[in-house]
matplotlib code that plots the C-alpha trace (Angstrom):
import matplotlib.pyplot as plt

x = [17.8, 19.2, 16.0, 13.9, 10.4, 10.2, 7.8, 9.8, 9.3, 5.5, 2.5, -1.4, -3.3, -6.9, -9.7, -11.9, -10.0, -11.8, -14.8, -17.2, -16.5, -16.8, -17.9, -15.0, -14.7, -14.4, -11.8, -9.4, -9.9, -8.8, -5.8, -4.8, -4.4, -2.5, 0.0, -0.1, 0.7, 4.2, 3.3, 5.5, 3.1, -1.0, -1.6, -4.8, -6.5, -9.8, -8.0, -8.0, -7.8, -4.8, -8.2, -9.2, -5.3, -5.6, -8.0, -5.9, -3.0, -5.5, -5.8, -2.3, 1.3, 4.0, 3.0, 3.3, 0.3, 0.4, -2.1, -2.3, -2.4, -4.1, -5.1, -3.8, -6.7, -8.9, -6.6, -5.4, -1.4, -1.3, -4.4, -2.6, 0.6, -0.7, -2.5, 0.7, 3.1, 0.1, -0.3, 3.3, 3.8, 1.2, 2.0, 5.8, 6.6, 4.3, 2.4, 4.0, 1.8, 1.9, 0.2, -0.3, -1.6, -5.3, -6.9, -8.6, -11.7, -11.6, -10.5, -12.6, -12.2, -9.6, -6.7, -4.4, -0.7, -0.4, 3.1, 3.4, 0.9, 2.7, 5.7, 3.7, 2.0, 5.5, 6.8, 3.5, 4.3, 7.5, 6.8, 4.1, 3.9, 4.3, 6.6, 6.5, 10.2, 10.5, 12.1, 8.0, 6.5, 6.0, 4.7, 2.6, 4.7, 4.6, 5.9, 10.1, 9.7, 7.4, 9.7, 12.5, 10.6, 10.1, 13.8, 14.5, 11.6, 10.1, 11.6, 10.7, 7.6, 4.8, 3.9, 0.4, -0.6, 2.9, 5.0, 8.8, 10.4, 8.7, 10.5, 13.1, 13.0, 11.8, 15.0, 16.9, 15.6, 15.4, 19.0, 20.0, 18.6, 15.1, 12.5, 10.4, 7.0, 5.3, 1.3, 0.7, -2.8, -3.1, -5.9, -5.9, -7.2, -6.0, -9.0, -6.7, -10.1, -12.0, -9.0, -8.9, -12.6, -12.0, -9.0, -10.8, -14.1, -11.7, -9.1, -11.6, -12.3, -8.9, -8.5, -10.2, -8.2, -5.3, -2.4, -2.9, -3.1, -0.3, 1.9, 0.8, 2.0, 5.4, 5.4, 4.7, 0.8, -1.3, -5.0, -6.1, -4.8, -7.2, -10.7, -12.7, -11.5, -7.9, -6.2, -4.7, -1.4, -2.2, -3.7, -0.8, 1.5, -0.5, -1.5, -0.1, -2.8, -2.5, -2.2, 0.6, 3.5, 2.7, 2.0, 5.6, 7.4, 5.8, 6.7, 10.7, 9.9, 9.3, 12.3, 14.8, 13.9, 14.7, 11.4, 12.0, 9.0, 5.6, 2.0, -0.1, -3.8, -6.1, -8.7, -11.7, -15.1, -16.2, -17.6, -15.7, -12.3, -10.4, -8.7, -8.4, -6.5, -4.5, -3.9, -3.2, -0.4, 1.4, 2.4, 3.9, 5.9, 8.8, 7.0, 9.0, 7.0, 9.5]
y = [9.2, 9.9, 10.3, 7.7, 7.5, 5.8, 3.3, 0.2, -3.1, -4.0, -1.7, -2.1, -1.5, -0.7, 1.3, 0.7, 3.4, 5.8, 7.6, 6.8, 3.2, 3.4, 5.7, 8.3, 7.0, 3.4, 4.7, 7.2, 3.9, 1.4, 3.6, 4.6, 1.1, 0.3, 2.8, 1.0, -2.4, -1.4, -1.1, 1.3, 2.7, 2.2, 3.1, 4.3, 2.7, 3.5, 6.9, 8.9, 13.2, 14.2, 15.3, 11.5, 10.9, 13.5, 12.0, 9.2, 11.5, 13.1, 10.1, 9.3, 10.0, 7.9, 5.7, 7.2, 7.5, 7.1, 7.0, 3.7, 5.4, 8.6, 8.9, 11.6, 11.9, 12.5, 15.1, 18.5, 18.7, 22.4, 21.0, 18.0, 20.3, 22.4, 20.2, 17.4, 20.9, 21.6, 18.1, 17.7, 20.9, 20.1, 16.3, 16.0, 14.7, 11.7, 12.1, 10.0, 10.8, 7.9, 8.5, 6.5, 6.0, 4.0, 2.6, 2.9, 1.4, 3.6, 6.7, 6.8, 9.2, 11.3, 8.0, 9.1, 8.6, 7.7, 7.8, 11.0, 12.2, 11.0, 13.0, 16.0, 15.6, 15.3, 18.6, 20.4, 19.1, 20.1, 24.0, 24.1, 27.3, 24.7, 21.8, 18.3, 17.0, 13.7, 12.3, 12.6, 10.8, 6.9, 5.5, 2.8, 1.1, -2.0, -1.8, -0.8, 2.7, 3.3, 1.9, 4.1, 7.6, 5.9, 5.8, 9.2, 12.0, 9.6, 8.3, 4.9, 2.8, 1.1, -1.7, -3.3, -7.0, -8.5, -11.2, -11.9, -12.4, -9.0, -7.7, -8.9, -7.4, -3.9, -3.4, -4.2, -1.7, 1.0, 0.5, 0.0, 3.5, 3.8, 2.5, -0.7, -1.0, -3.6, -4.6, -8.3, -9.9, -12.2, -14.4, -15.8, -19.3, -22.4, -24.0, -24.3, -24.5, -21.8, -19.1, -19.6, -19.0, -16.1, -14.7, -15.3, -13.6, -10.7, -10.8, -11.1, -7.7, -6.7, -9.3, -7.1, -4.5, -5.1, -3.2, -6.0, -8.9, -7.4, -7.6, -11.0, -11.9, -10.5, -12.9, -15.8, -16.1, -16.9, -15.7, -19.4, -18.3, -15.3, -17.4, -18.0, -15.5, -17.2, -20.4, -22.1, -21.0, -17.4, -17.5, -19.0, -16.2, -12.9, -14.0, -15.1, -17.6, -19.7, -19.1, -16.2, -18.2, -19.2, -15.2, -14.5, -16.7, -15.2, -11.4, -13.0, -13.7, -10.6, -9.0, -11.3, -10.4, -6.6, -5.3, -2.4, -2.9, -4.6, -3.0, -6.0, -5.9, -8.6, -9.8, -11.9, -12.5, -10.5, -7.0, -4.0, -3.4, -6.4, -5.6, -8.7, -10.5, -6.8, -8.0, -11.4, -10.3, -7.7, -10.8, -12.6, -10.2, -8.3, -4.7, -2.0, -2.4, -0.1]
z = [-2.1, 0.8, 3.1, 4.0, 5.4, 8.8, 8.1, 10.3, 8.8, 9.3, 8.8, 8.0, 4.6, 5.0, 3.1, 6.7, 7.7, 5.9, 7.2, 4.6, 5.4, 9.3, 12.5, 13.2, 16.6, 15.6, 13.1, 16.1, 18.1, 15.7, 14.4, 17.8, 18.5, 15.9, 16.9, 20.4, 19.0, 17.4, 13.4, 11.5, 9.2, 8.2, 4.4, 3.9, 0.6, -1.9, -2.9, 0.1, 0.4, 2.8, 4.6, 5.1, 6.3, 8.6, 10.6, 11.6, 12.1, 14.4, 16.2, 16.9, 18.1, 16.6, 13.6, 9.7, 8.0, 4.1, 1.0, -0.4, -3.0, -4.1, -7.5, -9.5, -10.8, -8.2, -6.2, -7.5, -7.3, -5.4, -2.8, -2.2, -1.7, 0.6, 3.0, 3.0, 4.1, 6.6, 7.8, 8.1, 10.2, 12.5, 13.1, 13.5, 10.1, 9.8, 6.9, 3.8, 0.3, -1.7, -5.0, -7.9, -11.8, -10.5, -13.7, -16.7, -15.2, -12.4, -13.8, -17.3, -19.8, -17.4, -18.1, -20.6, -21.1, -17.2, -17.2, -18.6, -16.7, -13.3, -14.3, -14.9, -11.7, -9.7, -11.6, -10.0, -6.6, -7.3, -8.4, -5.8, -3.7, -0.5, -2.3, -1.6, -1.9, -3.6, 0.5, 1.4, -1.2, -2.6, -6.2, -7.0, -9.0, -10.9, -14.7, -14.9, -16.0, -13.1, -10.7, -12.6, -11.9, -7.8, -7.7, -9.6, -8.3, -5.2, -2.1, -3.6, -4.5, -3.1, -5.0, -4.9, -5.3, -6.1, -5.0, -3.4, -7.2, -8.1, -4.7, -6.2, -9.5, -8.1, -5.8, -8.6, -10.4, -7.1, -6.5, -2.8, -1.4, -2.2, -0.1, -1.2, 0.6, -1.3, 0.4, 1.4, 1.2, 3.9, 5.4, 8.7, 8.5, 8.9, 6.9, 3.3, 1.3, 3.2, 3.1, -0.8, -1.3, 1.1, -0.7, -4.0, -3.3, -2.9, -6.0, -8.0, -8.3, -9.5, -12.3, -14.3, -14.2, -17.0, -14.7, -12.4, -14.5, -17.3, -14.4, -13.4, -17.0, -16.3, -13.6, -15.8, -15.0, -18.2, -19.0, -17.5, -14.3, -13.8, -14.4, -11.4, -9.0, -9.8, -9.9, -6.9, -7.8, -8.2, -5.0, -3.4, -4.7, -4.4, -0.6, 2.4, 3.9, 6.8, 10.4, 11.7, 11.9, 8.5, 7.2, 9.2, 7.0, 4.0, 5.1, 5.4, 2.2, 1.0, 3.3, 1.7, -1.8, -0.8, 0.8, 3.8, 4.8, 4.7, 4.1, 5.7, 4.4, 5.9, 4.2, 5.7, 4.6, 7.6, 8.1, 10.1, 10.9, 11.6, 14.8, 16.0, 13.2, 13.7, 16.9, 16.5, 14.2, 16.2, 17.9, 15.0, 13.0, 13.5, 15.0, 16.8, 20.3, 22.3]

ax = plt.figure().add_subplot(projection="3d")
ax.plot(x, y, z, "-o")
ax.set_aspect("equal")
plt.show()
């Protein structure tokens, strides 16, 4: 791949971002901002339309917006065509599609043969009346085949709840040109025993969902690991949780093992959009503020 997606090293995953989740002003405001503070890229979680990504290219001048990931189940190849050339056109470039598998918990009956079904999905972008070339998009990608296809028909992958030694593992796999994007959980809060209840109330969710927790075992996690929200140590790999210096050191982390860049999702137990841990951290980490 000879194209990459300017993403810089640090950007910000939300679902907030969306409009069913919050106001459209508080959303143009809080995206404009973080364009103002220096982050590369915000990927837009829950599944969003290139509709819902448009709004917050709307709302800015500078900073890639991405899906984080759209389902392929929930979004017609030729719509999602269309709109990405139309989105593109109209906003200098700075729309990335990232699309992904989802799950069989999410997607129901419509979840079969994912991988095949990825591939068929790329071939439709790619025969599209309005293509989108493989430069403009990312893949969810955990498993090796997955990561294969990023590297082949993608401009690289975007992997979801993983840590530095899966970094590792995926850019072996990408080879040196594709893009590696993976998201970071983090949790601003120096109280150890807080942060973890915080981090768990949140990861709970996901450890029922096997894609997750297959990969998990790849890493060397066992089934005791995933009771209770998670076990100290799964915690400690799947976030970064401490103050910023301490969430800086975990994003080198993830930069030494091969990442180009880090998607940066904070979780609290609070309500809203967290712009002021967003803010807090466009101090500590490596952001292009020129």
């Amino acid at each position: 791949m000879t194209s990459r997606p300017a993403l810089g090293k640090i950007g910000i995953w939300t679902a907030a971002l969306k409009l069913d989740v919050a106001p459209s002003e508080q959303v143009s405001e809080a995206v404009a901002e973080l364009d103002e503070l220096g982050y590369g890229a915000v990927w837009l979680g829950g599944s969003p339309s290139p509709d819902q990504a448009g709004v917050l290219l709307d709302a800015t001048s500078r900073i890639t917006v991405a899906t984080g990931i759209l389902s392929i189940w929930d979004h017609e190849a030729a719509y999602v065509a269309e709109r990405h050339t139309a989105l593109n056109a109209a906003h200098d470039g700075r729309f990335l599609l990232g699309l992904g598998v989802s799950h069989s918990a999410l997607a129901g009956e419509r979840y079969k043969r994912p991988y095949t079904a990825m591939k068929e999905y790329l071939t439709a972008l790619d025969s599209a009346p309005a293509p989108v070339p493989a430069a403009q998009r990312v893949l969810a990608a955990l498993g090796p085949k997955m990561l294969e296809l990023s590297r082949d028909r993608a401009a690289g992958a975007h992997p979801y709840l993983v840590t530095p030694e899966h970094t590792a593992k995926a850019r072996d796999a990408l080879g040196k040109e594709a893009v590696l994007a993976p998201e970071l959980k983090v949790v601003l809060d120096t109280d150890l025993e807080r942060a973890r209840a915080t981090a768990r109330d949140y990861l709970g969710r996901y450890l029922a969902l096997p894609n997750y927790t297959n990969n998990f075992k790849r890493l060397g996690f066992e089934d005791a690991d995933f009771a209770d929200g998670g076990s100290d140590r799964l915690l400690a790999a799947m976030y970064a949780l401490g103050d910023a210096e301490t969430i800086r050191a975990r994003v080198d982390e993830f930069l030494a093992a091969g990442a180009d860049h880090i998607a940066i999702q904070v979780v609290s137990d609070g309500q809203g959009l967290p712009r002021e841990q967003w803010r807090t951290l466009a101090e500590a980490l490596p952001l292009d503020k020129s």
